[in-house]
N, C-alpha and C positions, 0 to 999 in steps of 0.2 A: 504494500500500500504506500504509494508517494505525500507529500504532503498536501499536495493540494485535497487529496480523496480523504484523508484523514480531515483534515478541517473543516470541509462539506460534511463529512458524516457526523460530526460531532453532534452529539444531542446534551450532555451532559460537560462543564467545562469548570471544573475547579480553578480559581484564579489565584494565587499565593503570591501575597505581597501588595495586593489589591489598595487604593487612595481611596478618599472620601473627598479628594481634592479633584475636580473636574478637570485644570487644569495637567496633572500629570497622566501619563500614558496610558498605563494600569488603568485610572478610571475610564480614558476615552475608550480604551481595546475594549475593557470587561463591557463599556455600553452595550458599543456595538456590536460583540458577541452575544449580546443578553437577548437582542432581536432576532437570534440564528437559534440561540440553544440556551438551558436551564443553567444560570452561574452559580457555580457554591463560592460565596466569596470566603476567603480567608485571611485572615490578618490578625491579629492577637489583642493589638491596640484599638479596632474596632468591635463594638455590638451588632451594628449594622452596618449594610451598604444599602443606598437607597433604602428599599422596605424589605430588604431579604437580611437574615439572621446572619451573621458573620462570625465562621470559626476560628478558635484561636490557633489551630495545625487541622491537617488533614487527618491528624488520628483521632479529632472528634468528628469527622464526619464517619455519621454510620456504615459498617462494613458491607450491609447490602447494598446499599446505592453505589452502581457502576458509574465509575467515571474513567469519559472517553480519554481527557485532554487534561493535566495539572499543567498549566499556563501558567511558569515563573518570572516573576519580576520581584527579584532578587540577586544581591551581587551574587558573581561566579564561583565566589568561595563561600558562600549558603545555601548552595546544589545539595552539595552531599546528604544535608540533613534534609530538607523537602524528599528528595529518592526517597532515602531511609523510613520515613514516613508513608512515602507510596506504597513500599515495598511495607509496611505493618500496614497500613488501609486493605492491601490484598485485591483491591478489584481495580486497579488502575490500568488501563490500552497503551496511555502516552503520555512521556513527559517532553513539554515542549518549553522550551528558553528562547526566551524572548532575544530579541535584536539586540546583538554586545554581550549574548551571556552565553559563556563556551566554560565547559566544567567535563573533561574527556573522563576519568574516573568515573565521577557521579554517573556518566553514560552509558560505561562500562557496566559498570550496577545495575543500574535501569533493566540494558538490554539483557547479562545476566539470568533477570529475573522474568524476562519474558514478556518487557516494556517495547515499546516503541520509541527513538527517541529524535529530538528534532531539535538540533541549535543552531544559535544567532540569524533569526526570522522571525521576524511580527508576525504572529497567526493571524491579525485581523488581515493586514496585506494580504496573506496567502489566501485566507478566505474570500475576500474581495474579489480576486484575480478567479479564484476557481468556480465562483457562482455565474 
């Protein structure tokens, strides 16, 4: 599966590292994804995003809820822990690192475990271009 099919199919898109500031990235991408597919925001320092519940790691999001896409916006050297996390969440497809974020271990990991894995590329970009 290429990226562009992985971004169209996404239904589910856990966002880590997620703003409550409209001006940064993280908020514009997570918008715009929010109108493609269901967003688990994450961020530790938020309760919410807009009107959706905001977790503080992806090991509180519940085990059954399949997530397609954990979309990080976090530095390169905060990879490992988010994986580590995927990889306890247990129903994770893909970790995708946003544009400027390259972490080849954490990848390692990922794939490993039987992740999908995608760096330094905006998802929204991708998705944009593949609709």
């Amino acid at each position: 599966m290429n990226e562009s099919e992985i971004a169209r199919s996404a239904k589910i898109i856990a966002v880590v590292g997620i703003s409550d500031k409209p001006a940064r990235s993280s908020f514009e991408v997570a918008d715009y994804l929010s109108r493609h597919a269901k967003i688990l925001p994450v961020n530790p320092n938020l309760k919410t995003w807009k009107t959706l519940h905001c977790y503080a790691s992806l090991t509180e999001v519940p085990g059954d809820v399949p997530i397609d896409i954990v979309d990080i916006f976090r530095r390169s050297e905060d990879v490992p822990a988010v994986v580590e996390d995927a990889i306890t969440h247990g129903n994770v497809k893909c970790i995708w690192m946003q544009q400027g974020i390259v972490n080849e271990e954490a990848a390692r990991r990922a794939r490993e475990s039987g992740m999908i894995v995608v760096m330094d590329a905006c998802l929204a970009v991708v998705h944009r271009l593949a609709s």
